[in-house]
KOLTI-155512 format. One line per 4 residues: number of its first residue (from 1); for each residue x, y, z of N, C-alpha, C. Coordinates in Angstrom, 2 decimals, decimal comma. Layout:
N
NUM = X/Y/Z/X/Y/Z/X/Y/Z | ...
//
This chain:
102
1 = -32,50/-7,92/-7,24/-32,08/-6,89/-8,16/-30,91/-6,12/-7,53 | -29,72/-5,79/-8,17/-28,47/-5,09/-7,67/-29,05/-3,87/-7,56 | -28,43/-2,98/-6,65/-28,55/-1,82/-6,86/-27,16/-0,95/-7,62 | -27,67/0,30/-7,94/-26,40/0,83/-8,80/-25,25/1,41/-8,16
5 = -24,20/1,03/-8,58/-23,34/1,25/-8,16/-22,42/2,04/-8,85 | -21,35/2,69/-7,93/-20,17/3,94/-8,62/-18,88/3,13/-8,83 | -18,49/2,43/-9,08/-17,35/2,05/-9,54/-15,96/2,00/-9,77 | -14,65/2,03/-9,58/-13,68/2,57/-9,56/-12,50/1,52/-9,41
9 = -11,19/1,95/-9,60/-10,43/0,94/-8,99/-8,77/1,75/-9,11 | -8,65/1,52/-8,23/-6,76/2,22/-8,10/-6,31/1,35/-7,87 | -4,85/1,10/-8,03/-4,06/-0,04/-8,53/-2,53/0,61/-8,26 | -1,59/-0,11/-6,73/-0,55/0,64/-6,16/0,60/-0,37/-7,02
13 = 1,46/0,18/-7,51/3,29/-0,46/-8,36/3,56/0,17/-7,02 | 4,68/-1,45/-7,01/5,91/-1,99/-6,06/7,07/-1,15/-7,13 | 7,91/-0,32/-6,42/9,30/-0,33/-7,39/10,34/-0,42/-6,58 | 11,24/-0,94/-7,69/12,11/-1,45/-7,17/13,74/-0,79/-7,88
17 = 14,83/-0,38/-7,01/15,77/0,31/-7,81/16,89/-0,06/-7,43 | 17,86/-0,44/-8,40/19,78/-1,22/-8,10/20,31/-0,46/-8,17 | 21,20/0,19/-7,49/22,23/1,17/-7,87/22,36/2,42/-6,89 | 23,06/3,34/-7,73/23,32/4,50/-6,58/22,63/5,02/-6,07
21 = 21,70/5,38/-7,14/19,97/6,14/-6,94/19,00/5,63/-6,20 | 18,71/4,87/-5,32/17,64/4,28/-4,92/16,56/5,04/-4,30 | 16,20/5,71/-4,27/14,80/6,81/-3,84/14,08/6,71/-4,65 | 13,03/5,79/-3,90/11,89/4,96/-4,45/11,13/6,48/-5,26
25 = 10,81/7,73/-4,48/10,12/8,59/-4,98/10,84/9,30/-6,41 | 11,98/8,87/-5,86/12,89/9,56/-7,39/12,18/8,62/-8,93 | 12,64/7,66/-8,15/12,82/6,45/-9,44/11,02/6,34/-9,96 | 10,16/6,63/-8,78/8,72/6,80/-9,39/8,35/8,14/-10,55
29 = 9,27/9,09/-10,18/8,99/10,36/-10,79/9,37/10,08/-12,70 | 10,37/9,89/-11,98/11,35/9,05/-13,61/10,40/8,21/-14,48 | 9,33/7,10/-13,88/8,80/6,24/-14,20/7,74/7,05/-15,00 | 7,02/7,78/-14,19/5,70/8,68/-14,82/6,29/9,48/-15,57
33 = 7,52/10,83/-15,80/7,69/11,14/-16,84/7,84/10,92/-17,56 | 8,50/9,35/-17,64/9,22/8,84/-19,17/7,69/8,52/-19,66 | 6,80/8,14/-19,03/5,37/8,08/-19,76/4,85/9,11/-20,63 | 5,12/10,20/-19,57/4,20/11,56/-20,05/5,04/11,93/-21,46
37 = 6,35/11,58/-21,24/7,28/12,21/-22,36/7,27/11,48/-23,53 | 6,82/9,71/-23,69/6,84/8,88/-24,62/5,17/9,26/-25,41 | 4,08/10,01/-24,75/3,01/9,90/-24,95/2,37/10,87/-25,54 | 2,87/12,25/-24,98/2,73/13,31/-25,27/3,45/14,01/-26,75
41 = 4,34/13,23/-26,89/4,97/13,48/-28,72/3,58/13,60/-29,43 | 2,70/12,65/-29,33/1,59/12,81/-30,71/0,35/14,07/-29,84 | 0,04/15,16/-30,36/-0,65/15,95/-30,08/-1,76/14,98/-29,58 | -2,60/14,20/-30,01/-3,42/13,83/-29,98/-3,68/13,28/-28,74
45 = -2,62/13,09/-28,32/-2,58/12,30/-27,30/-2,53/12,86/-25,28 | -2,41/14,24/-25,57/-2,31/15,52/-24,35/-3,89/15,45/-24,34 | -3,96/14,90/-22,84/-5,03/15,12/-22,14/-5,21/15,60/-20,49 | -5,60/17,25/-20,63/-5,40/17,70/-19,53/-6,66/17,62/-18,52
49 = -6,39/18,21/-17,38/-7,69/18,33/-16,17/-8,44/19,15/-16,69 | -9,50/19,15/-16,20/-10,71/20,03/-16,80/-11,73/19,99/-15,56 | -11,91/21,12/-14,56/-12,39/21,39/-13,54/-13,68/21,94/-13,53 | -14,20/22,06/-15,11/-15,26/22,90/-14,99/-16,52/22,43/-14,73
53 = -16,95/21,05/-14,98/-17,48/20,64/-14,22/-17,38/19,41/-13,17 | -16,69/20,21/-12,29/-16,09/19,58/-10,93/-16,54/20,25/-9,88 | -17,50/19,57/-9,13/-18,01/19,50/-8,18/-17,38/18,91/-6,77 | -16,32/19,39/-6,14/-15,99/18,44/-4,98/-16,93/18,24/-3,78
57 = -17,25/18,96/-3,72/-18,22/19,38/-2,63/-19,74/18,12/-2,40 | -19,80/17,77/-4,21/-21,48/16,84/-4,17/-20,55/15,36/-4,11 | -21,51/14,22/-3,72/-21,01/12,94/-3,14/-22,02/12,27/-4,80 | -21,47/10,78/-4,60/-22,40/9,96/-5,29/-24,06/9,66/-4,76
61 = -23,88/10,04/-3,26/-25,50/9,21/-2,58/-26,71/10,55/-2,60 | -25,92/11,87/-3,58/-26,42/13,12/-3,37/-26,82/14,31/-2,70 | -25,62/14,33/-1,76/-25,03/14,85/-0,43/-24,51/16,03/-0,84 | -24,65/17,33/-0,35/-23,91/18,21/-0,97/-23,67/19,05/0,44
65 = -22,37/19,49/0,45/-21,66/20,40/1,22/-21,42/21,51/1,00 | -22,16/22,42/1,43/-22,19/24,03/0,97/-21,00/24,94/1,43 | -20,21/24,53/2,51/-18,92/25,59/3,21/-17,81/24,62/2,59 | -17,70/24,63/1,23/-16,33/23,32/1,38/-15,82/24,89/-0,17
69 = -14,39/24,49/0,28/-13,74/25,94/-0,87/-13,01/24,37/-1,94 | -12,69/25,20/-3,19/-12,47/24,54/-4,21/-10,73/24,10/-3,97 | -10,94/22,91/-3,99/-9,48/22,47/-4,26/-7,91/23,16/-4,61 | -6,84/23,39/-4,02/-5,63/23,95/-4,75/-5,45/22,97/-5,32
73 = -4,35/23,34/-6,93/-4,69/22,93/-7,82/-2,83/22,61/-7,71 | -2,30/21,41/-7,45/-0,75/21,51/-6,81/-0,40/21,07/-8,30 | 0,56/21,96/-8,87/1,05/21,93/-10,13/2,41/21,48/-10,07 | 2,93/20,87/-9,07/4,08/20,22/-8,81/4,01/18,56/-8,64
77 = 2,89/17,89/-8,84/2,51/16,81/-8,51/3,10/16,39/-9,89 | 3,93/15,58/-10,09/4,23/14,32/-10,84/3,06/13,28/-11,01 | 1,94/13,64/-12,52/0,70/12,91/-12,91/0,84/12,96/-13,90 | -0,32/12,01/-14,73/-1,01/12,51/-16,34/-2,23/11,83/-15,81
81 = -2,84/12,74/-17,13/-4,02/12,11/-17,52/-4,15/11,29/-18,79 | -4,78/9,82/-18,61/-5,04/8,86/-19,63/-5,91/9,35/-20,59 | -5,91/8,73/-21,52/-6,67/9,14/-22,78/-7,88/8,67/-22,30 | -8,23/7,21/-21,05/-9,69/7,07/-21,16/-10,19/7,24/-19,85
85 = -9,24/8,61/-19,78/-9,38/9,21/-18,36/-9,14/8,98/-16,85 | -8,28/7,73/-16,94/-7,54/7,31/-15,81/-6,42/8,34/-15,48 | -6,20/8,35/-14,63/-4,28/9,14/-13,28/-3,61/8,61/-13,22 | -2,58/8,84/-13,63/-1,37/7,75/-13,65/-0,58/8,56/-12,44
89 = 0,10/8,35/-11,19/0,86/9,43/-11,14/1,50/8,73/-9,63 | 2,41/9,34/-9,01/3,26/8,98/-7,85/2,40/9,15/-6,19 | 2,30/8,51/-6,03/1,75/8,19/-5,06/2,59/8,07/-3,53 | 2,94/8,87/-2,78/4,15/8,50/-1,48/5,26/8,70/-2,46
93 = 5,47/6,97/-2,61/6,69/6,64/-3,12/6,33/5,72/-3,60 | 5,85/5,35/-4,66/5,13/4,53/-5,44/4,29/5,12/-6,91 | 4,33/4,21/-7,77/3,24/4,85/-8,81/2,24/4,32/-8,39 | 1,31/4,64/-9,20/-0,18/4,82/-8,76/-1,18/5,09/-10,06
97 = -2,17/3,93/-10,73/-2,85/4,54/-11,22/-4,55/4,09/-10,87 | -5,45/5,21/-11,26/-6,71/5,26/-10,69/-7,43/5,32/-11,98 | -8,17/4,80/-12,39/-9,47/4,61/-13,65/-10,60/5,46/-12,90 | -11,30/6,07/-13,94/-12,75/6,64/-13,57/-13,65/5,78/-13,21
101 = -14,31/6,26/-12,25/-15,75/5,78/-12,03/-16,15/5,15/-12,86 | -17,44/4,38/-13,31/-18,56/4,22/-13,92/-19,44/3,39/-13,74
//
């Protein structure tokens, strides 16, 4: 019998850039906004963070850390959030996207 498992998977883009511009982190930033900006036209489609129930502190094996302070919340990070709740977002110098658990 398996036991249960937490699930996940992140997934690193190679980019690649010709020309004057080549700063891989530039050309990643470019990459994720033109997303956020092609996606975000239909209301429906803005899906933000939601921290309220966010726990950093508890683990999956049910471990909990009582002296741990809540995350800064870096509002300069070049991300979105997916509609089925995946991160799309720049990573180093690279995009980067991560699917939820399940």
């Amino acid at each position: 019998m398996a036991l249960p498992k937490v699930c996940g998977i992140e997934t690193e883009y190679g980019i690649v850039v010709r020309g004057a511009e080549n700063n891989p982190v530039s050309a990643s930033s470019i990459l994720i906004n033109a997303y956020i900006a092609a996606t975000t036209r239909k209301p429906e489609a803005r899906v933000g963070w939601d921290f309220e129930d966010e726990q950093p502190a508890n683990d999956a094996r049910g471990f909990s850390l009582d002296d741990v302070f809540a995350p800064e919340i870096e509002t300069t990070l070049v991300n979105a959030v997916l509609t089925n709740g995946a991160r799309y977002y720049v990573d180093h110098a690279h995009p980067e996207i991560s699917i939820p658990e399940v």
